[in-house]
N, C-alpha and C positions, 0 to 999 in steps of 0.2 A: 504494500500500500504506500509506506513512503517512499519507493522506491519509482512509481508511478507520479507521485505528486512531484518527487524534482525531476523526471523528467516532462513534466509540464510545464514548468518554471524554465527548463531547457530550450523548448520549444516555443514559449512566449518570448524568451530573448531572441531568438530567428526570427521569430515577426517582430518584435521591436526593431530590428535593424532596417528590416523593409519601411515599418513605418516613420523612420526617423529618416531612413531615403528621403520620404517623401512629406515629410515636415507635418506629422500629423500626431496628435496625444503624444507631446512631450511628458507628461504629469504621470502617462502609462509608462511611459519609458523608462522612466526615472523609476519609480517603482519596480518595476521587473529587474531590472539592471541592482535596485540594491537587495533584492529577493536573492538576484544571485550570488554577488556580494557576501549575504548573509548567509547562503550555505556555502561558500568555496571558503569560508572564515570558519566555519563547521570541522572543515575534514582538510585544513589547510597541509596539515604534513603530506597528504597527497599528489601529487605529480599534476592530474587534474585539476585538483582545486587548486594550484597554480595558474597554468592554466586558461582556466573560469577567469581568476583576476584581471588576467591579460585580456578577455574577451570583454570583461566590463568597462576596461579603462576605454578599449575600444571602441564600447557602445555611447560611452561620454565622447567621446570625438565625434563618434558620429551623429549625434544630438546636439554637437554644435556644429556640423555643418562639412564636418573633415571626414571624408570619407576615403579610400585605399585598395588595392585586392587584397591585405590584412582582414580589412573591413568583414568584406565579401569571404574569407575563407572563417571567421570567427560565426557568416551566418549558415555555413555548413558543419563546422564544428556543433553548433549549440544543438540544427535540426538531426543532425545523425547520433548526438549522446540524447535527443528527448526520443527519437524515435526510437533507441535500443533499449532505454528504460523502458519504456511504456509495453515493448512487447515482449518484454521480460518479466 
C-alpha cells in the first residue's frame, strides 16, 4: 500500500514537469515536488532518494522557467519509478 502511494507521488512529479512546461498550477507543483522532497529525506541513505533530490531541484528550475534534457530525463525517471511501484 505505501509502496503504491509513493509511486503516485512519482508519477504526479512526471506530470508536474509537463505542467510546469506549460506554466500551469504552480501551487501543484510546489507541492508534489516537496511531497517528494519529503520522502527522498525519508530513505535518504539510499542511492534513489538521492537521486529524487536531484529531480526536485530540477522541478524548481523548471517552475521557474529553466528547462534542459536533464529536465526531460528527471520526467522519465519519476514516470518509470511510479509506474514500477504501482505495479508492484
Amino acid at each position: 500500500m505505501v509502496v503504491q502511494l509513493f509511486g503516485m507521488i512519482d508519477l504526479l512529479a512526471s506530470v508536474s514537469i509537463i505542467l510546469a512546461r506549460a506554466e500551469v498550477a504552480p501551487g501543484f507543483i510546489t507541492l508534489i515536488a516537496i511531497l517528494v522532497l519529503i520522502k527522498s529525506l525519508i530513505f535518504i541513505k539510499d542511492i534513489v532518494s538521492i537521486i529524487d533530490i536531484i529531480g526536485v531541484i530540477f522541478i524548481f528550475l523548471a517552475l521557474s522557467g529553466s528547462f534542459s534534457i536533464i529536465t526531460w530525463l528527471f520526467l522519465v525517471w519519476f514516470l518509470q519509478k511510479g509506474l514500477i511501484s504501482l505495479l508492484s
